[in-house]
C-alpha positions in Angstrom: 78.9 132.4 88.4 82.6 133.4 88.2 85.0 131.9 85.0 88.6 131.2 86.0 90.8 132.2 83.7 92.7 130.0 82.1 96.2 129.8 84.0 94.0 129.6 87.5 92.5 126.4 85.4 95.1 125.3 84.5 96.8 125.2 88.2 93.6 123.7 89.8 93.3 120.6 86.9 97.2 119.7 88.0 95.7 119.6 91.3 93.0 117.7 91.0 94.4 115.4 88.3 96.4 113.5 91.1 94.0 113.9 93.9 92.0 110.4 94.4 88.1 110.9 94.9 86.9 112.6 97.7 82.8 111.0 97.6 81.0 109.2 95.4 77.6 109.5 94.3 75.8 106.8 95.2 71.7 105.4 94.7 70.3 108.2 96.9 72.5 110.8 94.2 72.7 114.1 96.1 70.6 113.6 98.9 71.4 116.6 101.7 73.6 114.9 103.3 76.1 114.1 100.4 75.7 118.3 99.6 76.4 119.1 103.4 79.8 116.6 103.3 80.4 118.2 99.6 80.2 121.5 101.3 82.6 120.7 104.0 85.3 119.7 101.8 84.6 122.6 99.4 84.7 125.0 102.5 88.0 123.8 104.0 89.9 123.1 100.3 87.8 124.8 97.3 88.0 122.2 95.3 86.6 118.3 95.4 87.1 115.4 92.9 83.6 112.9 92.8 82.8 109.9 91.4 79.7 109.4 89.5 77.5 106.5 88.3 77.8 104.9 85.0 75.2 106.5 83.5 75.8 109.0 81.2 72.8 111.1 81.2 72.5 111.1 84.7 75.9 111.6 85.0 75.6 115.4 83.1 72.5 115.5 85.2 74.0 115.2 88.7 77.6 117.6 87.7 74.7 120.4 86.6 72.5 120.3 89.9 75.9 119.6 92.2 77.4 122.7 90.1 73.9 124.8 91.0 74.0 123.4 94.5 77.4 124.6 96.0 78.3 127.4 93.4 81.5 124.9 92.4 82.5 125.2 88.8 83.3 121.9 86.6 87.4 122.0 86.4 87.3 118.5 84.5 85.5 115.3 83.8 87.3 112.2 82.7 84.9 109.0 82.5 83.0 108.7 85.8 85.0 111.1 87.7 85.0 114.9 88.1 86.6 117.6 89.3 85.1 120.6 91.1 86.5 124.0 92.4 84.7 126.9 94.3 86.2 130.3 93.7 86.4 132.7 96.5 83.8 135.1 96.1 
């Protein structure tokens, strides 16, 4: 998977930092449909902000699979909320 470097970082946490959640991750957690919206959003504007359920466990869980799932990298996670951005490859 590609690192950012740190000023492209940077730049996409300012972003995201004021953005509201895009989906939240609900009972079914990443059933294919939640991926195939996640996708669509990642495809149009490389980056999504989700909110996650209160556990924490699951919580690492779910940011590792989604991570694995559409190649996004973890910009930032603040309490139940994070922050995902998809390099151009």
């Amino acid at each position: 998977m590609v690192e950012l470097s740190g000023k492209k970082k940077k730049q996409v946490r300012a972003i995201l930092k004021t953005r509201p959640v895009d989906l939240k991750i609900g009972k079914r957690g990443l059933s294919h449909e939640f991926i195939r919206e996640c996708s669509k959003i990642l495809a149009k504007e490389r980056m999504i902000k989700l909110g996650l359920p209160a556990d924490k466990v699951l919580r690492e869980k779910l940011m590792d699979e989604f991570s694995q799932e559409t190649a996004a990298l973890c910009i930032a996670k603040v309490g139940k909320t994070a922050a995902f951005y998809q390099p151009d490859e």
